[in-house]
C-alpha positions as CSV (number, residue, x, y, z in Angstrom):
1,X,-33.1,-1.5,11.4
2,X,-32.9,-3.3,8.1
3,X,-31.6,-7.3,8.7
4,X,-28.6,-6.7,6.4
5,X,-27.4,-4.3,8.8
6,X,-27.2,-6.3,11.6
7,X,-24.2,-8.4,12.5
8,X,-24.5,-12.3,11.7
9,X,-21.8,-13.0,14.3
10,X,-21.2,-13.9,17.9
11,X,-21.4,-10.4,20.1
12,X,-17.5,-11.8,21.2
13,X,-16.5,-12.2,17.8
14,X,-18.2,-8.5,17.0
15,X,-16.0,-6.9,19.8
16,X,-12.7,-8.7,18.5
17,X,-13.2,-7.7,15.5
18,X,-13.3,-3.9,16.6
19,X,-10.3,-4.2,18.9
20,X,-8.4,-6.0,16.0
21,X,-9.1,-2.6,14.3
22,X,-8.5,-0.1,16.7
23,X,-5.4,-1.7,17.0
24,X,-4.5,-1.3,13.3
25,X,-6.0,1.9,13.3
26,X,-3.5,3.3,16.3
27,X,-0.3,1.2,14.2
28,X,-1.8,2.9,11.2
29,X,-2.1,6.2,12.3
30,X,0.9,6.8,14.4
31,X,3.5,4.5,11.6
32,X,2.5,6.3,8.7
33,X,2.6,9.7,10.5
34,X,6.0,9.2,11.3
35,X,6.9,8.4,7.7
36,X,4.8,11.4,6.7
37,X,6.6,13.7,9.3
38,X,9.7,12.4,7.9
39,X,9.2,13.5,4.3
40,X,8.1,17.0,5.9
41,X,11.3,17.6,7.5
42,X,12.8,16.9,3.9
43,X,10.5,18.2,1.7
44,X,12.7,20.7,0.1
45,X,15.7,17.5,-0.6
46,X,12.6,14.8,-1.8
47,X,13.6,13.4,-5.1
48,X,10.2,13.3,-7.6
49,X,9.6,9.5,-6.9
50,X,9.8,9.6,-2.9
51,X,6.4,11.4,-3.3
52,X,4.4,8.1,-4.4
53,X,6.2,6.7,-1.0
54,X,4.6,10.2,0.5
55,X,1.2,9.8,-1.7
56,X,1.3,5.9,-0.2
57,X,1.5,6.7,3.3
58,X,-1.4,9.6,2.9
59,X,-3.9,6.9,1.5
60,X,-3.1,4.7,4.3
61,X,-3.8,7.1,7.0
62,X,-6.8,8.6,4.8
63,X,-8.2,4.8,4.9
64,X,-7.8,4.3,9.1
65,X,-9.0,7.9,9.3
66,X,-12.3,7.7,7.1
67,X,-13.1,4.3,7.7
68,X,-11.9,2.6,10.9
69,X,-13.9,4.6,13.6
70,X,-17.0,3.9,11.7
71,X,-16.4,0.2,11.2
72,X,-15.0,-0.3,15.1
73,X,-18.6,1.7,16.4
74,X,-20.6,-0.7,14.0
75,X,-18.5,-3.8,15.4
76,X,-18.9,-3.0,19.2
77,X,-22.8,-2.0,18.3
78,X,-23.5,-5.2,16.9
79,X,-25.1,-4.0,14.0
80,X,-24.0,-1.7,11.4
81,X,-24.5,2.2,12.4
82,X,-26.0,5.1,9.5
83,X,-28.0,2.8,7.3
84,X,-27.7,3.2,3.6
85,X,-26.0,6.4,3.2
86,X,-23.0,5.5,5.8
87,X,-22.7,2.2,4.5
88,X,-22.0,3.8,1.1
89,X,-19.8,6.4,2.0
90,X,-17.6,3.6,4.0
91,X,-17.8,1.2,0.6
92,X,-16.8,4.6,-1.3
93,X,-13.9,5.6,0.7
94,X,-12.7,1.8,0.8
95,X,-12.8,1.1,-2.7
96,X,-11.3,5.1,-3.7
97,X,-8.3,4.0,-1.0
98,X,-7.6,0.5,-2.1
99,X,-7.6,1.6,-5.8
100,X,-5.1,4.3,-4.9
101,X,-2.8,2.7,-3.1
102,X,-3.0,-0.4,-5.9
103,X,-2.1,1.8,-8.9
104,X,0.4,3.8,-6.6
105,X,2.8,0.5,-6.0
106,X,2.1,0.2,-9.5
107,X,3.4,3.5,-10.2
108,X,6.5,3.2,-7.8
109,X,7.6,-0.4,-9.7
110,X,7.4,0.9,-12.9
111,X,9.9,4.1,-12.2
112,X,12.1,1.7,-9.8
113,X,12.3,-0.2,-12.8
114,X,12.8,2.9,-15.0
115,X,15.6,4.2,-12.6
116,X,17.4,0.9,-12.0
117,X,17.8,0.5,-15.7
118,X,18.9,3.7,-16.9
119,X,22.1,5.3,-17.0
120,X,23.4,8.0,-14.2
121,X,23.0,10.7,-16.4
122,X,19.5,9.7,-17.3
123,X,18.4,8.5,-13.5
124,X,17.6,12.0,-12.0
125,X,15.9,13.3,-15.0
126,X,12.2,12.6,-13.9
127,X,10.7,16.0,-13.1
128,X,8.9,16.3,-9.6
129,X,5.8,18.1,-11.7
130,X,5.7,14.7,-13.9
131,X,5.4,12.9,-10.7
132,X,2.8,15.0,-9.5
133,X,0.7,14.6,-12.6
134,X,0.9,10.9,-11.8
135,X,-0.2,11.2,-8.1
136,X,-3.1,13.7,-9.6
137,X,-4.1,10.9,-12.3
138,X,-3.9,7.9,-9.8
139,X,-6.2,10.0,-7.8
140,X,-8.5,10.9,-10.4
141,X,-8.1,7.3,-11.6
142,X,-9.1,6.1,-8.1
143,X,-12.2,8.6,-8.0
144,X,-13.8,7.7,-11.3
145,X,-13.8,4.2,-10.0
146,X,-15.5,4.8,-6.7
147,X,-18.5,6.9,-8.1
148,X,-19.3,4.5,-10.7
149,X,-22.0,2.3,-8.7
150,X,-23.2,5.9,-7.8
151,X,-24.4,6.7,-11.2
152,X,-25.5,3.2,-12.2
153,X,-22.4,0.8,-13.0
154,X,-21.9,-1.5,-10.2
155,X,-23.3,-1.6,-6.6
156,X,-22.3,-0.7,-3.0
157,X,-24.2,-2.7,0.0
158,X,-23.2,-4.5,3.4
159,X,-20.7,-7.3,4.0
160,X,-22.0,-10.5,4.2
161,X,-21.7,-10.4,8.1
162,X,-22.8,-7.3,8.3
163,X,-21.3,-4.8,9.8
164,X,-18.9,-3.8,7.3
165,X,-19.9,-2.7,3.0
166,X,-18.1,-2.7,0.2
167,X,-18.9,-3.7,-3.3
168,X,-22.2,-5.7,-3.1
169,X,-20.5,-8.6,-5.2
170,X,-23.8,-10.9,-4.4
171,X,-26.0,-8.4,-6.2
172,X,-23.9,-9.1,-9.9
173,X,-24.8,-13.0,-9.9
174,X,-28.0,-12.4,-12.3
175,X,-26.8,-9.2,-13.4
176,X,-25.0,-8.1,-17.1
177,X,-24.8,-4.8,-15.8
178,X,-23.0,-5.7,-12.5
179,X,-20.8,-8.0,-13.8
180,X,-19.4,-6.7,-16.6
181,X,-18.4,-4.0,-13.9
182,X,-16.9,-6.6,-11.7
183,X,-15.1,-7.6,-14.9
184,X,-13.9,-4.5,-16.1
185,X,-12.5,-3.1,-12.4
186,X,-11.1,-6.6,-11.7
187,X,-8.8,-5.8,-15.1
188,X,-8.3,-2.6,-14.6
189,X,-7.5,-2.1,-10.7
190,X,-6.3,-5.6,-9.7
191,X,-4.9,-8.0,-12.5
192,X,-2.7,-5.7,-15.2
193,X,-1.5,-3.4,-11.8
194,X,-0.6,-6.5,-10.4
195,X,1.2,-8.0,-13.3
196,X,3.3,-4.6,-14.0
197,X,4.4,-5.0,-10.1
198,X,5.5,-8.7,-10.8
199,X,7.0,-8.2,-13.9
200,X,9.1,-4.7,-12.6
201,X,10.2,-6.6,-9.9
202,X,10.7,-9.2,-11.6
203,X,13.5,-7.4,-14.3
204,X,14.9,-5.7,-11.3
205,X,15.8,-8.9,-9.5
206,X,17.6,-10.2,-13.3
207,X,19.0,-6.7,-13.0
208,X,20.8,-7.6,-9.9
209,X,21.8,-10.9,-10.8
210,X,23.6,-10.0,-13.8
211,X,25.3,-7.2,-11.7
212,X,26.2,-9.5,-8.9
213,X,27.6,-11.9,-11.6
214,X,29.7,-9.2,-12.7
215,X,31.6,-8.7,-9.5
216,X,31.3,-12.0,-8.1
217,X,35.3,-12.2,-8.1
218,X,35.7,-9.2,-6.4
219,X,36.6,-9.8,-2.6
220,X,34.4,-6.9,-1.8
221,X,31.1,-6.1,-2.8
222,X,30.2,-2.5,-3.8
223,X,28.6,-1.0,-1.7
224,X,26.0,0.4,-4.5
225,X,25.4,-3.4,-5.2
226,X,24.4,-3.8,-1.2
227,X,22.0,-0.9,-1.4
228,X,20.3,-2.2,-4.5
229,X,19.8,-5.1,-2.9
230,X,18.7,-3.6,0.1
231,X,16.0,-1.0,-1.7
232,X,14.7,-3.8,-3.9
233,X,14.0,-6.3,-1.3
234,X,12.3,-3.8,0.5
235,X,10.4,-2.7,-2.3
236,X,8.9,-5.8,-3.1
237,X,8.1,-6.6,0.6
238,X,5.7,-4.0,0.4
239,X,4.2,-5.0,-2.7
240,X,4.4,-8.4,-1.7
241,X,2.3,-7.2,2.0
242,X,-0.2,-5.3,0.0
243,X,-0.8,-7.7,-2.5
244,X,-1.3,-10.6,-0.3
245,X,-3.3,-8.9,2.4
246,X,-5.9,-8.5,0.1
247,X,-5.7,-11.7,-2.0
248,X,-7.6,-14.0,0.4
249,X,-10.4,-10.7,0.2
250,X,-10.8,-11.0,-3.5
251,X,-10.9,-14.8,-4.1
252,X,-14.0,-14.7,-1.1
253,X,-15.4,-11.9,-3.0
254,X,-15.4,-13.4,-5.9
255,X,-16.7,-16.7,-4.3
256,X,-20.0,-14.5,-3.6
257,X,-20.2,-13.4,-7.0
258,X,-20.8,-16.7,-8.5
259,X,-22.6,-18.3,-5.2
260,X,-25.1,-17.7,-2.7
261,X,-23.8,-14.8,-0.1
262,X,-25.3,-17.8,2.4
263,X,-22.8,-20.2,1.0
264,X,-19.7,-19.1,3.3
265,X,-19.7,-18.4,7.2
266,X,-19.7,-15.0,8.1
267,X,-16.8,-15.8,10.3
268,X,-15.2,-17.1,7.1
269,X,-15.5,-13.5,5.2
270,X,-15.0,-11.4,8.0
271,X,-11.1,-12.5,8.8
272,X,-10.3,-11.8,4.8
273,X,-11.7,-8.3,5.4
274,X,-9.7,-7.7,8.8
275,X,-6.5,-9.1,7.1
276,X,-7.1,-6.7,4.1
277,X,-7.6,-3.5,6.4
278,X,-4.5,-4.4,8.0
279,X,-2.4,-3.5,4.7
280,X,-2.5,-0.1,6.0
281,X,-0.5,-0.6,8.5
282,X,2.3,-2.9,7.4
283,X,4.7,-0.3,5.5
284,X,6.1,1.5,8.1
285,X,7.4,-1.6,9.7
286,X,8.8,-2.3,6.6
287,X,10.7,1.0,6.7
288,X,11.4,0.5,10.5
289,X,13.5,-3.1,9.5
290,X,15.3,-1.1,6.7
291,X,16.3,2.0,7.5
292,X,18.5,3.1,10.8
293,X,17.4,6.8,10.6
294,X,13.6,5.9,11.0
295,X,14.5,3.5,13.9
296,X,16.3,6.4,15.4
297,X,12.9,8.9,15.2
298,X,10.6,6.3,16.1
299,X,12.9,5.5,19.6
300,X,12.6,9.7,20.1
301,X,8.7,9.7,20.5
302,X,8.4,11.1,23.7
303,X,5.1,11.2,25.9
304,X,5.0,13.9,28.5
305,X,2.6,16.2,30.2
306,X,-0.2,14.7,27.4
307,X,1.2,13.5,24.2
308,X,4.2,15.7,22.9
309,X,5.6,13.4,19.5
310,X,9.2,14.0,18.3
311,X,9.4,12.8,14.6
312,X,12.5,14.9,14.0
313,X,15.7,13.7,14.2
314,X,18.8,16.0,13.7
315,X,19.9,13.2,11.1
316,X,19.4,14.4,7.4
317,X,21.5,11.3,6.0
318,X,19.7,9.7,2.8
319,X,18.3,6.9,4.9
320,X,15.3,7.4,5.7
321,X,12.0,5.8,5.5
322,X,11.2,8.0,2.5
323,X,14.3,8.3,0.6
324,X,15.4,4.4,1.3
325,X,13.0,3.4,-1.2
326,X,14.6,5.3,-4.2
327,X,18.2,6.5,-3.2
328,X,20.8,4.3,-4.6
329,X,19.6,3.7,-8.3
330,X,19.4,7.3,-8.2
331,X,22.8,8.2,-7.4
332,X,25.0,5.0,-8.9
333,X,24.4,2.4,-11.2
334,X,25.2,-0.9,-10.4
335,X,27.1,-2.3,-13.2
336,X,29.1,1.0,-13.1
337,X,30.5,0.3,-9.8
338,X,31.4,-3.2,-10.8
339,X,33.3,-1.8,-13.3
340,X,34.8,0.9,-11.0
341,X,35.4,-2.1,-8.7
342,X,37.0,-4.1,-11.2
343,X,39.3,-1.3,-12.4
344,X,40.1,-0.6,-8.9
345,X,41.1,-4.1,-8.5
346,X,43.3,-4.2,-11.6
347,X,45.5,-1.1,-10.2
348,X,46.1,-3.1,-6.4
């Protein structure tokens, strides 16, 4: 077995590492099911932007399914198993997940931010087939990207510590080729996707403000102003848990682009790697806080005679897991029940 392949850690670090992700891979698995078997039961009633919250959770699962057993085998082998050819299918299937599920938040903030600034008349008019256009070019988008350093442009390899590959940032360090791919994907996939999120979010939140502003003398707050709130927030925590999951990932791959792979611990990039992979995991206990009726289903998983798993709940109320993220902008907008409020108000 070739020495990049074999682990650079302590066998009791190794064996943490693969519980950490069978763990992940079980909160991954079952969480994002239960969001999926959610949107199922409601398919027919899904407004067009729940399906990036639908296209979300299927990258999640598609990650923990593709990649987890593989990197958990490897882990509790001590050394990584398939050679060259898994090792780049398992750098492939990472970076063709991660891209997707990047350019999908971006996607969802962008339309939040369509829907919570347009009128009511104008807020239900994005076609479901426009939305599925998007979902086909984020995938497409995430594809093109992954089979580059297959045909030339940029590289796949092992992890510094060996049991895990990705994007072979060490090879770039004396290479134009490399690094102007590194450039180019670290534009294109990481920096503007993460600026649109930031600035969406960002014009949502002044969105809200001037709204609460507008009915700050009212003695009760709309309840359209409370949902808003409530969407938004939990909008950004999942943009917020993505993004800074993989944050400490990137800055210690870009570390080994400019420095010796020899220069950090192997301990020191395998935890950003662990804390990236958990991302997949994170959004369905964002849902769980924020919405009742996906509390209710979770708390009706049953386990008898082998493992028989009720998702469905006899609930069709608009607050679900799926429909949470995009229902009240949708339905009111906010400065119109100020003004409703206000009237209201007027007439006591």
């Amino acid at each position: 077995m070739e020495e990049q392949y074999i682990s650079k850690l302590h066998p009791v670090v190794d064996y943490g590492a693969g519980v950490f992700l069978l763990i992940i891979a079980i909160l991954t698995i079952l969480g994002n099911s239960a969001v999926l078997a959610t949107a199922v039961k409601r398919f027919s009633l899904l407004k067009s932007p729940e399906l990036l919250t639908v296209n979300l959770a299927v990258a999640d699962i598609g990650m923990a399914l593709s990649m987890y057993p593989l990197a958990i085998a490897s882990a509790w082998n001590h050394a990584w198993l398939g050679g060259d050819a898994s090792c780049i299918y398992y750098a492939l299937m990472g970076f063709l997940f991660g891209v997707c599920s990047m350019m999908t938040l971006c996607a969802m903030a962008v339309i939040r931010f369509l829907v919570t600034n347009s009128s009511k008349s104008n807020s239900n008019k994005i076609p479901k087939n426009t939305v599925r256009i998007l979902i086909t070019f984020i995938w497409l988008y995430s594809l093109l990207w992954a089979i580059l350093p297959l045909v030339g442009w940029g590289y796949y390899g092992p992890e510094p510590f060996g049991i895990s590959c990705t994007i072979a940032w060490s090879k770039f360090h004396n290479s134009s080729n490399g690094f102007s791919f590194i450039l180019s994907m670290f534009l294109l996939c990481t920096v503007l996707p993460a600026l649109t999120i930031v600035a969406c979010y960002l014009g949502i939140a002044w969105k809200v403000h001037k709204a609460y502003q507008e009915i700050q003398n009212i003695d009760r707050i709309p309840n359209a102003a409370k949902l808003e709130k409530k969407l938004t927030l939990m909008a950004v925590l999942i943009s917020v848990g993505f993004l800074s999951s993989w944050t400490p990932y990137a800055a210690a791959s870009f570390w080994s682009i400019f420095n010796s792979s020899d220069s950090l611990q192997p301990i020191a990039t395998l935890l950003p790697c662990l804390f990236a992979k958990s991302s997949t995991a994170y959004n369905p206990f964002v849902y769980y806080i924020f919405s009742k009726t996906f509390r209710r289903e979770i708390k009706q998983l049953q386990c008898c005679c082998g493992w028989r798993v009720h998702f469905f709940s006899t609930d069709n109320s608009a607050e679900n897991p799926v429909s949470m993220m995009w229902s009240g902008r949708d339905n009111v907008r906010l400065s119109s029940a100020a003004k409703v409020e206000n009237q209201g108000a007027a007439t006591r």
